[in-house]
C-alpha positions as CSV (number, residue, x, y, z in Angstrom):
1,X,-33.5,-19.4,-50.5
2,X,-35.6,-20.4,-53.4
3,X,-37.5,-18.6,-55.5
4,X,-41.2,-18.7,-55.3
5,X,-41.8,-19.3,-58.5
6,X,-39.6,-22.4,-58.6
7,X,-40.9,-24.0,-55.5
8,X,-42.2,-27.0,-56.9
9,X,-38.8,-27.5,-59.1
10,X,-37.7,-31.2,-57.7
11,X,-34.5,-30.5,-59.7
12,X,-34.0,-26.8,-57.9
13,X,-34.6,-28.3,-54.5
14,X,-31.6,-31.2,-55.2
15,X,-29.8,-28.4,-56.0
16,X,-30.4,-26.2,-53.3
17,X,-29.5,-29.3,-50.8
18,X,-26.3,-30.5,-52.6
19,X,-25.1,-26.7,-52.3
20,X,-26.2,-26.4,-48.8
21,X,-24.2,-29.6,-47.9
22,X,-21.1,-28.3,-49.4
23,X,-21.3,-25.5,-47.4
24,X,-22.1,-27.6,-43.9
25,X,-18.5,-29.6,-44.9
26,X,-16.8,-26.2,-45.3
27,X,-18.5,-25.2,-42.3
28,X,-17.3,-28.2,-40.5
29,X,-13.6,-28.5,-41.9
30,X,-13.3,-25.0,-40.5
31,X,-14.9,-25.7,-36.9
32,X,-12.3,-28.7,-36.8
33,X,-9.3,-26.7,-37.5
34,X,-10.4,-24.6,-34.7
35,X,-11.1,-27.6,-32.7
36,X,-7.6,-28.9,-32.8
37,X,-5.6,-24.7,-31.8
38,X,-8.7,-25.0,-28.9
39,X,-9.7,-28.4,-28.0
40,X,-11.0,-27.3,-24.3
41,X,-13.0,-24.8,-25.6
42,X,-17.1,-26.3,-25.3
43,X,-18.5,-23.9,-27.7
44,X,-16.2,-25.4,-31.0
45,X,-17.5,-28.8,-29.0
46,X,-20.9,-28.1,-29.6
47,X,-20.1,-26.7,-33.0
48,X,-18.2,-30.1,-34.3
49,X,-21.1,-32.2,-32.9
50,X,-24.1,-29.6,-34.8
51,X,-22.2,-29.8,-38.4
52,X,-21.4,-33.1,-37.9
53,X,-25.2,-33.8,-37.0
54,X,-26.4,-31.4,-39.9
55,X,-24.1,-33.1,-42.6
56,X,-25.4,-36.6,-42.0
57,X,-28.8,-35.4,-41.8
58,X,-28.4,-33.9,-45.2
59,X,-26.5,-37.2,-46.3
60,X,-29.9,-38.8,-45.6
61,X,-32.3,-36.2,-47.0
62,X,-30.7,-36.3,-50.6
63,X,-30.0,-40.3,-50.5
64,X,-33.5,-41.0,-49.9
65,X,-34.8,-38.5,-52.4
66,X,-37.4,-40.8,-55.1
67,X,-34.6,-41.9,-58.2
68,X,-36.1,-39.9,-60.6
69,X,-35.7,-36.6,-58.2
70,X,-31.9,-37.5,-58.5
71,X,-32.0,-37.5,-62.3
């Protein structure tokens, strides 16, 4: 979470959402692995698709951030 006090911090949020996608693609490489010991198993299924689904969402949010929030 952020801190109140930097809230407003464009640089802080960028931050926040680059570390938050490196942690989906962890999240994801894991849930593959899985994947391939269970591949009948729904739940990893469902898993795969959510990260998969959350990565490319957070692809989007930080490639359409204004240029100078990127700076």
């Amino acid at each position: 979470p952020i801190h109140p006090r930097l809230r407003n911090n464009r640089e802080v949020h960028l931050d926040y959402l680059k570390h938050l996608k490196e942690s989906v693609e962890t999240l994801r490489e894991i849930v593959e692995e899985a994947k391939v010991e269970r591949p009948l198993d729904r739940s990893l299924a469902s898993a795969c698709l959510y990260t998969k689904h959350s990565q490319e969402l957070l692809e989007y949010v930080i490639g359409t951030c204004p240029k100078d929030f990127n700076k």
